[in-house]
N, C-alpha and C positions, 0 to 999 in steps of 0.2 A: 469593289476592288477589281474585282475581272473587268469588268467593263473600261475602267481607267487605263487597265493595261493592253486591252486590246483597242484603244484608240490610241495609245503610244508606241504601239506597234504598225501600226496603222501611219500615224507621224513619222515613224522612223522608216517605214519602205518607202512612202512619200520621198521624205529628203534624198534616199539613196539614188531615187530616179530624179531628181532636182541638182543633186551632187555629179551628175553624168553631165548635167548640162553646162556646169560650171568651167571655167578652164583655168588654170593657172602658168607662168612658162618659168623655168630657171633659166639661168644661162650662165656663162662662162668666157674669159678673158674678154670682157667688154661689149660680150653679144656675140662673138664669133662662133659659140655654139649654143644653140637655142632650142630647150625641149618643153614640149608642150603636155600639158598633163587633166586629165577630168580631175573635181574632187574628190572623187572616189581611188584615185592613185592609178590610173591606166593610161600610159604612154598614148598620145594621139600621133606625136610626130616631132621628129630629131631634125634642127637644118645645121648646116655647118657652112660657114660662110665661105665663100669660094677666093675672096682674099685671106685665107687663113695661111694658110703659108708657111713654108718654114718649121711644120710642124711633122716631127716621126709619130710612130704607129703609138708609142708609148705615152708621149704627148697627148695624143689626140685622144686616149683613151682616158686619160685622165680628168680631160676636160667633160667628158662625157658624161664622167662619173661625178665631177663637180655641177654639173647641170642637170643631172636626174638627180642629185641630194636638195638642191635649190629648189627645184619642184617638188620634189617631196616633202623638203618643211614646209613649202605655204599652201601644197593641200590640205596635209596634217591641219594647217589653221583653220581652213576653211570645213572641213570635214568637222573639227572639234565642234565650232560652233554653230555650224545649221544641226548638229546633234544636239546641242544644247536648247537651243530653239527648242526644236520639236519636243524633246522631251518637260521643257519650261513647265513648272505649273502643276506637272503631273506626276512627282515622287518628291517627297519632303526631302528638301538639304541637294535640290538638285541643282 
């Protein structure tokens, strides 16, 4: 039993430095703000398109916010499942 566990500990630091490598981007009104994300959920980089236009502080805040939630759920996806992976196999009902 100890040994199954510390090779799924083992699978699970693995994926965590597999999950850094990964990227996913959200975005916002059509692409006009684009955040880029590891699957481990750490901002790499925010662009905001220079035809954006038209848009106050509030706007623009919002977008931002609608672009880090979008990257955030399809890390959450990605994150789920290379955890599932790794763990695959090695706890009953996993």
């Amino acid at each position: 039993m100890m040994k199954k566990l510390q090779e799924m500990q083992q699978k699970v630091e693995e994926t965590k430095v597999r999950l850094d490598t990964i990227t996913v981007e959200g975005t916002a009104s059509n692409g006009k703000v684009t955040l880029i994300m590891t699957g481990n959920r750490k901002v790499n980089s925010i662009s905001i398109n220079e035809k954006l236009g038209g848009f106050d502080r509030e706007e623009l805040e919002d977008l931002l916010i609608i672009a880090t939630n979008d990257a955030l759920e399809k890390a959450e996806s990605v994150n789920e499942l290379e955890m599932k992976a790794a763990s695959a196999g090695m706890i009953p009902g996993m």
